[in-house]
N, C-alpha and C positions, 0 to 999 in steps of 0.2 A: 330810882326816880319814878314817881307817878305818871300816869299820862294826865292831860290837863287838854280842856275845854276852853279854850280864848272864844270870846262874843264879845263885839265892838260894833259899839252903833255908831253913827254915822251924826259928822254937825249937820245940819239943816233946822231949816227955818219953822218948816210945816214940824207940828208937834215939839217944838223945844222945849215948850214949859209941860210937859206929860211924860209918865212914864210906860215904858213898856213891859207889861207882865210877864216873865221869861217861865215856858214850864218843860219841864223836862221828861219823858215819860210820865205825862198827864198831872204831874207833878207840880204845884207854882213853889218856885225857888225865891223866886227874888224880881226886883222890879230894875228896870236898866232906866238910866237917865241919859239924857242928849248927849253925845260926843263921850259917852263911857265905856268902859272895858271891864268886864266881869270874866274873872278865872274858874272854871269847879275842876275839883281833881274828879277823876271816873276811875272804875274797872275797868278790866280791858268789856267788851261785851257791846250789844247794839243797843241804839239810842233813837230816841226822836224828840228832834226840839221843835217846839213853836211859841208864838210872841201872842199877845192881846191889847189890845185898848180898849177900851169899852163895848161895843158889839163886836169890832171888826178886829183882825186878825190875821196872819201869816200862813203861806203854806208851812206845809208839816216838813222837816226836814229830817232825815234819817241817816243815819252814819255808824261806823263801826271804830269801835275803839283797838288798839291793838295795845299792848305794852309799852310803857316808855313814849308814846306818842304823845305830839303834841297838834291838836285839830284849832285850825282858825278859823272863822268866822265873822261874818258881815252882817249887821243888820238895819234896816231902816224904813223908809216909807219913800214911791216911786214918784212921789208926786211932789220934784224937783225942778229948779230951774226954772226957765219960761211958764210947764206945766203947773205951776202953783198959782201965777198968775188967773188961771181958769180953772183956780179949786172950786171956788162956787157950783161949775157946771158937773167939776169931774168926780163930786164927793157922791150926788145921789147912785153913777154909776156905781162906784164899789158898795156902798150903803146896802141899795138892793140887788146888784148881782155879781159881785166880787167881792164876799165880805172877808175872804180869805188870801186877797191879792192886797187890801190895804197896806199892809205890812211886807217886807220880805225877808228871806235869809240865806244868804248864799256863803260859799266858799271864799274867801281871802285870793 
């Protein structure tokens, strides 16, 4: 059995109709779309994932593969819920000083 990569983005409202640029050691793979699930097989060996949307962008997320593993993952945009209602105010923040927080990607 390979070890395998699960990244699952999240339904939400904010960005549904856009996709998220997935790159994998600096690498673009592939684009993820709203409420989707993308598998890649890996080596065992360490990794770093991060997301894009057009300027703005995800922390870097680093992880280690081992054999046989299977790693899951989360991914999405923070700016949920009530908070979208004051996307207007909350967009220039990340724009000009969080252009790596727009996006996120954590663990399952």
């Amino acid at each position: 059995m390979a070890s395998i990569l699960e990244l699952k983005r999240t339904n939400q409202y904010s960005n549904w109709l856009r996709n998220f640029k997935v790159f994998l050691n600096g690498i673009e793979y592939e684009k993820i779309a709203n409420d989707e699930t993308i598998r890649y097989e890996l080596e065992p060996g360490e990794y770093e994932l991060y997301l894009k949307i057009d300027w703005c962008g995800s922390n870097r997320y680093s992880f280690t593969v081992q054999e046989n593993e299977i790693i899951q993952l989360e991914c999405g945009c923070p700016i949920r819920g009530w908070k979208f209602l004051l996307q207007p105010f909350i967009m220039p923040y990340y724009i000009f000083f969080n252009l790596d927080k727009y996006l996120y990607i954590k663990s399952k």
